[in-house]
N, C-alpha and C positions, 0 to 999 in steps of 0.2 A: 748906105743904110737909109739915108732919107728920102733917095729916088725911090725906093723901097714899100716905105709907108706913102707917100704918095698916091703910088700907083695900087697899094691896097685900097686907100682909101676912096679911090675914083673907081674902085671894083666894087667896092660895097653900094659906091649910090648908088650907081647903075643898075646892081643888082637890084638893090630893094623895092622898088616899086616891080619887077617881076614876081617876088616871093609875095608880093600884097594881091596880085593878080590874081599868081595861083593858089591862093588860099582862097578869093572868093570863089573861083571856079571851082574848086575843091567841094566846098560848102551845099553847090546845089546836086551833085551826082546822089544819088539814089544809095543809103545804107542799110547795110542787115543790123538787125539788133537781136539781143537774146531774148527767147519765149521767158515762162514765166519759170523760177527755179521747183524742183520737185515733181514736176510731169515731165511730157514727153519731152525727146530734143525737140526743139524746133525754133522758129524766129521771124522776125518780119522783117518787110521790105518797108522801107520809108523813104520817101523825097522828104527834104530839106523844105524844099518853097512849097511844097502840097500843090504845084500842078501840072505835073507828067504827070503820065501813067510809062511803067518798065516794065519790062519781060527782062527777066534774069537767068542767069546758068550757072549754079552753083557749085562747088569742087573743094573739096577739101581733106582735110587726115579722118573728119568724121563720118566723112560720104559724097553723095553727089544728090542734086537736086535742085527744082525749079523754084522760080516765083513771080511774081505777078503783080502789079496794083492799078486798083483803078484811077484818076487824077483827081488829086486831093485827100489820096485816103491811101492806109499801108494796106498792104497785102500780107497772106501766110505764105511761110516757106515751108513746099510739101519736098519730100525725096525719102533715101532709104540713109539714117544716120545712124550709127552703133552708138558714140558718144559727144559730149561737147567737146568743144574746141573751134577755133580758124578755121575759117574756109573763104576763099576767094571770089568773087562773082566779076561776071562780065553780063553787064547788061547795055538793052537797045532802050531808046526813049524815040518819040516819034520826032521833036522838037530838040532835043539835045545831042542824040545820034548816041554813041557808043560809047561808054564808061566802068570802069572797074577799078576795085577797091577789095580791102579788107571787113570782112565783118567777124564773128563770135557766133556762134549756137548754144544752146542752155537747154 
């Protein structure tokens, strides 16, 4: 039992500075956020640190659809949505390369 906790415990240091990593790395990828409630679906594109710009592809149970920003500033999400909900994106950054994530539409 003690070699046990031990060896948990020497898995946890280890570990932790990786989950600190990957939360900052996490931080800068590019999110969707929900438009504004009571109008259309829609939503934007935002960096974290305001300076990529991202081309995104968007995918989800409420549609599919693109989006865009310029550096420093969000972009709209245009496409063809029936309702809110999740949708997935996989975007390019010129500087960060390839990332995806979860966002929301409204």
């Amino acid at each position: 039992m003690r070699r046990t906790s031990v060896r948990a415990l020497f898995a946890a240091l280890v570990a932790a500075p990786l989950l600190v990593a990957g939360a900052a790395q996490a931080a800068a990828d590019p999110v969707i956020l929900p438009g504004p409630p009571g109008g259309a679906i829609d939503g934007n594109l935002s960096d974290n640190e305001g300076t990529e710009s991202y081309q995104c592809v968007i995918v989800g149970q409420p549609g599919v659809g693109y989006a865009s920003n310029a550096p420093g500033q969000s972009g709209d999400v245009n496409g063809v949505f029936t309702n809110e909900g999740f949708v997935n994106h996989a975007c390019y950054g010129l500087n960060d390369g390839f990332s995806t994530g979860v966002g929301y539409l409204q």
